[in-house]
NUSE-513904 format. One record per atom (N, C-alpha, C): x negated, z, y. Coordinates in steps of 0.2 Angstrom, whole numbers, plus 5000, padded with zeros to 4 digits. Layout:
N
XZY ...
REM end
This chain:
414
551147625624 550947555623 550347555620 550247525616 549547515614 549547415613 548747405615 548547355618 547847325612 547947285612 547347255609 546647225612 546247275611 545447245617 544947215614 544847135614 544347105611 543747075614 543947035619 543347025625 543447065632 543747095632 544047135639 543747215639 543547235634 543347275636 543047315642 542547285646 542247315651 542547315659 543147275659 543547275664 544047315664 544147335656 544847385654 544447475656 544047455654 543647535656 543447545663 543447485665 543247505674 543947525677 544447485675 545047485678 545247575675 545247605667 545447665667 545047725671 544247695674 543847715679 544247755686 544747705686 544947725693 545347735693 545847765686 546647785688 546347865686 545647875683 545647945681 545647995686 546048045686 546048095693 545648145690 545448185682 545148245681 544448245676 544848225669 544348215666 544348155660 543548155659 543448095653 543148105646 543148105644 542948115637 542548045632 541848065632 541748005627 541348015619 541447975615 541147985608 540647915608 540147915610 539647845607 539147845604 539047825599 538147845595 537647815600 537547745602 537247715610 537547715615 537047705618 537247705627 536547665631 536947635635 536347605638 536447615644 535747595648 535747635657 536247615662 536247545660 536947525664 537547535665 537747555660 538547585658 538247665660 537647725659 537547765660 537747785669 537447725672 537447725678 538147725683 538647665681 539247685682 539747755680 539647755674 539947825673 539647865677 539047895679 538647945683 539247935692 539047875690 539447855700 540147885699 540547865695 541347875695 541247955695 540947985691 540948045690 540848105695 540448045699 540048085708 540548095711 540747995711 541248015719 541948045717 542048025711 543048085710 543048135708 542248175707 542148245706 542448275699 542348235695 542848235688 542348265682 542748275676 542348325674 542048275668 541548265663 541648225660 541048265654 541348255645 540948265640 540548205636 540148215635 539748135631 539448175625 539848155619 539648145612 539048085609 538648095606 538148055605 537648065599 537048005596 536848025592 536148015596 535748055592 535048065597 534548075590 534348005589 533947985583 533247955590 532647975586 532047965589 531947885587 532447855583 532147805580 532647755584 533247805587 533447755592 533147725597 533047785602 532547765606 532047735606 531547715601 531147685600 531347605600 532047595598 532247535597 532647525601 532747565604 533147535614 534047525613 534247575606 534647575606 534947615610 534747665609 534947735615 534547735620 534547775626 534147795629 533847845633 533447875633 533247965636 533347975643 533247925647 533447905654 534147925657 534247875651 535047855656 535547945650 535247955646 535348035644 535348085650 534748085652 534348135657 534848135664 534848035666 535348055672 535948065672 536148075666 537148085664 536748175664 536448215665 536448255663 536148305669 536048255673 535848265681 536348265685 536848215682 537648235687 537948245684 537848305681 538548375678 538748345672 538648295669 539148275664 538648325657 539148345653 538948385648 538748355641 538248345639 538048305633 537748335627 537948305621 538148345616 537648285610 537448315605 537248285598 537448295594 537748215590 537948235582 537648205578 537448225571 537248195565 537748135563 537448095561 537848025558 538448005562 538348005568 538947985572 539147935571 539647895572 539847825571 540547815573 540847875576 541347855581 541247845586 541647795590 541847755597 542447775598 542447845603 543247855605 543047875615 543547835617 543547835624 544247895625 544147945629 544847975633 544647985642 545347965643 545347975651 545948015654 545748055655 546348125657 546748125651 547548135650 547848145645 548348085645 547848045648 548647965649 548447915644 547747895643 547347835640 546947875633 546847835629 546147805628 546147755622 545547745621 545047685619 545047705612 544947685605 544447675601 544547625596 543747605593 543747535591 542947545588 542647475589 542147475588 541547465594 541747465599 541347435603 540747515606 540047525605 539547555609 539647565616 539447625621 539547605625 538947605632 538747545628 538147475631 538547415633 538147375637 538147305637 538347275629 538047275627 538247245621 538847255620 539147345618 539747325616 540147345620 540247315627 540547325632 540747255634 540147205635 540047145638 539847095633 539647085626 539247015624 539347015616 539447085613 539547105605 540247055604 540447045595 541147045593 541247115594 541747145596 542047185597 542847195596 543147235594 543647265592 544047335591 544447345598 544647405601 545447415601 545747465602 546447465604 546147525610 546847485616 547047535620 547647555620 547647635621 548347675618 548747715625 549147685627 549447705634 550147745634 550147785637 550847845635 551147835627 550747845624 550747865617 550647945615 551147995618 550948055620 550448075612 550948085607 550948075600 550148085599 550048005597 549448005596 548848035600 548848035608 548348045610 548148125611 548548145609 548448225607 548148245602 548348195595 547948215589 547348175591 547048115596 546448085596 545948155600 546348205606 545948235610 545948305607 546448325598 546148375593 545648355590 545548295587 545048275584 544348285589 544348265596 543648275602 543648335600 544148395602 544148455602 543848505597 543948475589 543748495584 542948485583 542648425585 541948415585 541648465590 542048485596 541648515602 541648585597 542048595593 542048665593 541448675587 541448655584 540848655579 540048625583 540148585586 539448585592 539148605593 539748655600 539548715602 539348765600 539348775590 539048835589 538348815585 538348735586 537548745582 537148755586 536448765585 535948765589 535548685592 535948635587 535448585591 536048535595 536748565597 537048525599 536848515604 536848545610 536748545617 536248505618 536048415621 535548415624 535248425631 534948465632 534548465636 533948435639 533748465646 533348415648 532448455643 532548485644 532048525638 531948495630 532648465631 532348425622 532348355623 532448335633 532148245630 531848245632 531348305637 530648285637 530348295631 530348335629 529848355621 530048275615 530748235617 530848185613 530448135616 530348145621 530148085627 529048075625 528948145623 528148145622 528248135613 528648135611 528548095603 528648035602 529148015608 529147935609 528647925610 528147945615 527547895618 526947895615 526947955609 526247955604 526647905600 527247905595 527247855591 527347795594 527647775599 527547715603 526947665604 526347715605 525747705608 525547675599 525647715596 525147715590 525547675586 526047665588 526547595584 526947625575 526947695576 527147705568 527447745570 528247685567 528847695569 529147715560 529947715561 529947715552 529947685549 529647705542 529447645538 528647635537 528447665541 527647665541 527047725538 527547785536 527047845530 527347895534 527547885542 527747945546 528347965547 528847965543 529547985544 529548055544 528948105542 529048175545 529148185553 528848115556 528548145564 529248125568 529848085564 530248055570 530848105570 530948115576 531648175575 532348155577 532748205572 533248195571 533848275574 534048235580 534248325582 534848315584 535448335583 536048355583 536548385578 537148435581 537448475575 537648425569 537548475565 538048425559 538648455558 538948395556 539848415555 540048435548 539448415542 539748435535 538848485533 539148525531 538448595531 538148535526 538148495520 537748465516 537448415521 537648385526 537148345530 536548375535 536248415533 535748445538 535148385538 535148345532 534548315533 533748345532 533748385530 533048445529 532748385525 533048355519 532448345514 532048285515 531648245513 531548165515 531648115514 532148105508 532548075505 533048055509 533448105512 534148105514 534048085523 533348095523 533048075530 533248005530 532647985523 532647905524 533347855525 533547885521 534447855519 534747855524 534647905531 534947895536 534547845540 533847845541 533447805546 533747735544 533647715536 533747635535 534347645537 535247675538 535747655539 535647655546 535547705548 535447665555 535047595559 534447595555 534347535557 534547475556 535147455549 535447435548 536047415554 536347455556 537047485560 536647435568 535947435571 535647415574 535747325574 535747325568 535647255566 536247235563 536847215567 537447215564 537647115562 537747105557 537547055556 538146975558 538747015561 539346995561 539046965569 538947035572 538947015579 538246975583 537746965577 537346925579 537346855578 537846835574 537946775572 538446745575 538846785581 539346775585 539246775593 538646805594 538646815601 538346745603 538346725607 538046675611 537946685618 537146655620 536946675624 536946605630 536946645636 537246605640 536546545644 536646505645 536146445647 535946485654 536546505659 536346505666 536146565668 535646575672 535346625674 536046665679 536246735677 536746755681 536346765688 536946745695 536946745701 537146835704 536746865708 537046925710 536846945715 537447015719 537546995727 537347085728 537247085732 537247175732 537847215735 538247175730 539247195732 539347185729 540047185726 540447185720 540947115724 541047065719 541647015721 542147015716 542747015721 543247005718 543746955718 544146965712 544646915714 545346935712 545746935720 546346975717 546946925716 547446945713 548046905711 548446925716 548746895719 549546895723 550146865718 550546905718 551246865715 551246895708 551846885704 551846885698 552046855693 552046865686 552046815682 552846775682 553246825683 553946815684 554146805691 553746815696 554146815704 553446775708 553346695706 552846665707 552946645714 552246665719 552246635725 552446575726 552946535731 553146495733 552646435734 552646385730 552046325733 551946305738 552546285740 552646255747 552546285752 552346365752 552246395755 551646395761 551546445765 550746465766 550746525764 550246555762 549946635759 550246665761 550746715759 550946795765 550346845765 550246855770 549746915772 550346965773 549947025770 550247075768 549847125776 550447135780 550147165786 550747235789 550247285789 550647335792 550247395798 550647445802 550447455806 550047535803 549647545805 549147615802 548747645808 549047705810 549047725814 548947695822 549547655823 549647605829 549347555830 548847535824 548547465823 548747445816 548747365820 548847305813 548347305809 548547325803 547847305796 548447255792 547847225788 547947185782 547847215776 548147215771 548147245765 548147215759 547747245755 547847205747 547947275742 548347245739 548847315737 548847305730 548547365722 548647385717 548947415713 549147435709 549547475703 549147535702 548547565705 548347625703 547647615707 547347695708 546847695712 546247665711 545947605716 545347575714 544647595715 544647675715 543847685717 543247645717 543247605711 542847535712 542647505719 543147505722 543047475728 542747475734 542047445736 541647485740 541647455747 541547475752 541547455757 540847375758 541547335761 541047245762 541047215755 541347235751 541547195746 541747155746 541647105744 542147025748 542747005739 543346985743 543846985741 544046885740 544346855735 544546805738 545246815732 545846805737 546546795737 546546745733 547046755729 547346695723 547746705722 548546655723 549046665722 549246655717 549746695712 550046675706 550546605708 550546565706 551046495710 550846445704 551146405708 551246335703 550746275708 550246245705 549646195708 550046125708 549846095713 549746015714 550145975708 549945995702 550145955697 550745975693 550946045695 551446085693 551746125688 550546145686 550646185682 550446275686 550746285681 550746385682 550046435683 549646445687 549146455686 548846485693 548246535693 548046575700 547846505705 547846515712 547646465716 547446525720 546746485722 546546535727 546246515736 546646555738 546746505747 546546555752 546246595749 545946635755 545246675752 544846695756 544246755756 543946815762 543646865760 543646915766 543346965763 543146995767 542947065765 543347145768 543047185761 543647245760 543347305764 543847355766 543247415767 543547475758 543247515759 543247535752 543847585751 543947605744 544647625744 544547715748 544947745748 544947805750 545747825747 545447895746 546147925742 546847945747 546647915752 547347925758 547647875754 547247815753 547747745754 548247715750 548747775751 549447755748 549947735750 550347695749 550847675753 551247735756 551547715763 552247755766 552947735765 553247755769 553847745768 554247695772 553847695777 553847635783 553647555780 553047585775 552747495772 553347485766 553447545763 554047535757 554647475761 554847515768 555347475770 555147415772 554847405774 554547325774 554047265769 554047295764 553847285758 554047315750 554947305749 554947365742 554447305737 554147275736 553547265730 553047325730 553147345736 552447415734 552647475731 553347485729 553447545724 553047525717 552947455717 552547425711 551747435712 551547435717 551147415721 550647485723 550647535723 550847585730 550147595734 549547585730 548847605732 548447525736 548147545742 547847485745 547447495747 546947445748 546147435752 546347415757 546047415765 546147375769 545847305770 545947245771 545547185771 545447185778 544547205779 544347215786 544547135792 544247075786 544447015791 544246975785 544746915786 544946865778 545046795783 544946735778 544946675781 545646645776 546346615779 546646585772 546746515777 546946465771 546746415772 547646385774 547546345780 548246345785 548546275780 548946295773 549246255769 549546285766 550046245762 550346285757 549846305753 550246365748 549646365742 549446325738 549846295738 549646235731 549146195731 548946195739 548346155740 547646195740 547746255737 547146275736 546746265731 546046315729 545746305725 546146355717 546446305713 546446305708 546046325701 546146385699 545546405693 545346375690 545746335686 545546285681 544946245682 544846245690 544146215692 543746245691 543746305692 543246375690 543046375684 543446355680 543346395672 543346355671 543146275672 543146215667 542446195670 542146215674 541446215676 541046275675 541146345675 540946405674 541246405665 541546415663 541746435657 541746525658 541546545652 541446625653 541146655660 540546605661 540346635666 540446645672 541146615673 541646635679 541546705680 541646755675 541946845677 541146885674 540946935678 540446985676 540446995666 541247005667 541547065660 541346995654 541246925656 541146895651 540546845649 539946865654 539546825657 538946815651 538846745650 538446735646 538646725638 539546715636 539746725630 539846675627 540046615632 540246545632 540946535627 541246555628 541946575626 542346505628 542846495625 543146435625 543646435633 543846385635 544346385641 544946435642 545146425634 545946465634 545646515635 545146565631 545246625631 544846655638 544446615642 544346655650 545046625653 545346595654 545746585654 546346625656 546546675652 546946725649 546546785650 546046775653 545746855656 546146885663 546346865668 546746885670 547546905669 547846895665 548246935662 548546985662 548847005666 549147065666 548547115674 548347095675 547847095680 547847105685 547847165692 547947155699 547247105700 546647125697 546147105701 545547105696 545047065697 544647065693 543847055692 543347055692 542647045695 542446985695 542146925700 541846915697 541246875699 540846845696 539946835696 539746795701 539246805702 538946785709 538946705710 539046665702 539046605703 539746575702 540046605700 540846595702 541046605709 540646645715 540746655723 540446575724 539946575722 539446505727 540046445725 540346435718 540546375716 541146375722 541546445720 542046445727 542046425733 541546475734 541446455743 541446375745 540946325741 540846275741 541246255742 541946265737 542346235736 543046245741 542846295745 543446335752 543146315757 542146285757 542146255764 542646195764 542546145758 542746085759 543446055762 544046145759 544546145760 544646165770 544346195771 544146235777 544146175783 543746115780 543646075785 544246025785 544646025778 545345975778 545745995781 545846065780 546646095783 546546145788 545846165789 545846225793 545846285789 545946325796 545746415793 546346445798 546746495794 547046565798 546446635796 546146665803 545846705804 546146785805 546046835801 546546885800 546046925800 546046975806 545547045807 546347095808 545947165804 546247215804 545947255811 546147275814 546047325821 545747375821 545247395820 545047465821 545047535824 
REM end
């Protein structure tokens, strides 16, 4: 299957986050510390193996395109990091199932706020074999130069040329292009870069590549200051696009017994290690709203405890749930409030995204993207992140309902 990734990118990489069980493989010229910092965590807690291709220009750093930091702590948790001359491929792999490439860096920007333009390639054996030749072929040339390997010994020695020319402000362009360094293997023996010429030629395209002119004339910055909680909030879908929960209904809570106690469950397509303990959850059913259009309604909230690699379905929940052959991996929801009505009477999204816009979901916050297209960010979707002023509007909008029709209260048993 191959996928087309435009604005979605940063949910589709968290999501192939959690179905990795070994290894990761990445190709990016930038990198910024937030995206550094995630990677660093998945990489802890599922003990997974991972390589980072990258370009390690002094002129980057200087311009906050790369960064030595979030280099040093990818390289403080095992992850193996590498330098290339003229780098300018963006290729994501994730064990031998997935991966990524396109245009997008992998920073904020071109994760979260860039134009951006990617494909995702899924049981495509085919291809993904010639994508993790092509990995394999730069590692092997890498591995034999002497400046491919970064270490922590080349970004302190980068780190104290940062901070004299930092200090003294003579960046390129300013008489000093002997002083700023350029360190990583080359992949064509004519690219070594030795002369000052073919220095300059790369410093101006780089600086150029920094300064991309499509994407700055397309981003749009967001008016509201984002809202943020010291948890991750979610919003999960119930029901599906073809098998939509019943209006008239009231919510099913998904409940089974785990070792001699009642738990509630919320159950995905692949492991969510994302998932951390108190993370607060609010249930949305895929259903038909009040007016008797198609669309998530959301009629409950709670908080989760975190995924753990046991939490797969049995054979006992199969039989009292076959959805979860679709389904098979769960969190358990420690204690949720759903609202004692059919679904229909809940909170409808369209309320969310026509007051928030973009800034309903983390993955699109501050893009100011048109209705249709947050909209359609759920799609295809067990569950999805989202921003702290998308919970407050919520909540708001759940006490009101809370006081109209009441609360069904659901604790899992310890």
């Amino acid at each position: 299957m191959i996928e087309l990734l435009t604005v979605n990118h940063f949910d589709k990489v968290l999501d192939l986050f959690d179905i990795t069980s070994k290894e990761i493989k990445i190709i990016s010229p930038f990198l910024s510390q937030s995206m550094a910092d995630k990677l660093c965590q998945i990489v802890k807690d599922k003990g997974l193996t991972c390589t980072f291709i990258t370009r390690f220009y002094l002129e980057d750093f200087i311009a906050k395109a790369n960064s030595l930091d979030a280099l040093e702590q990818m390289i403080d948790n095992g992850i193996l990091v590498y330098a290339v001359r003229k780098l300018h491929t963006k290729l994501y792999l994730f064990d031998n199932k997935c991966g990524i490439m396109g245009s997008a860096n992998f920073t904020n920007g071109g994760f979260k706020s860039n134009v951006e333009l990617s494909i995702l390639i899924e049981e495509e054996n085919a291809l993904l074999s010639e994508l993790h030749s092509y990995f394999d072929e730069i590692m092997d040339v890498v591995k034999g130069s002497p400046e491919g390997l970064i270490t922590k010994s080349v970004i302190e020695t980068s780190r104290e040329q940062y901070k004299k020319l930092y200090t003294s402000k003579k960046h390129a362009g300013s008489g000093t292009v002997t002083s700023l360094k350029i360190y990583g293997a080359s992949l064509n023996k004519k690219d070594n870069l030795d002369d000052t010429d073919t220095l300059l030629e790369e410093l101006k395209f780089c600086r150029a590549e920094k300064k991309d002119c499509v994407s700055e004339c397309f981003e749009s910055v967001s008016k509201s200051e984002q809202k943020t909680y010291p948890y991750t909030i979610w919003l999960k879908f119930d029901g599906e696009g073809n098998d939509r929960l019943n209006a008239n209904e009231g919510f099913p809570m998904t409940d089974v017994i785990i070792n001699g106690k009642t738990c509630y469950l919320s159950n995905y397509p692949f492991k969510v290690g994302s998932i951390k303990d108190d993370d607060v959850i609010y249930m949305a059913a895929l259903t038909t709203d009040t007016h008797g259009k198609n669309q998530p309604v959301i009629v409950g909230r709670g908080k989760l405890e975190g995924f753990k690699e046991e939490n797969s379905v049995t054979d006992d929940m199969l039989t009292k749930y076959e959805w979860m052959s679709r389904y098979p991996w769960y969190c358990i929801i420690s204690e949720s409030e759903v609202l004692d009505t059919t679904v229909k009477n809940g909170i409808p999204m369209d309320e969310i995204w026509d007051a928030l816009g973009s800034d309903t979901y983390i993955s699109s916050f501050g893009r100011n993207e048109d209705i249709a297209a947050v909209g359609r960010k759920h799609y295809q979707k067990a569950h999805i992140r989202l921003s702290g002023n998308a919970k407050d509007l919520i909540d708001k909008k759940f006490d009101a309902l809370k006081k109209k029709y009441g609360v069904i209260i659901y604790k899992s048993q310890k």
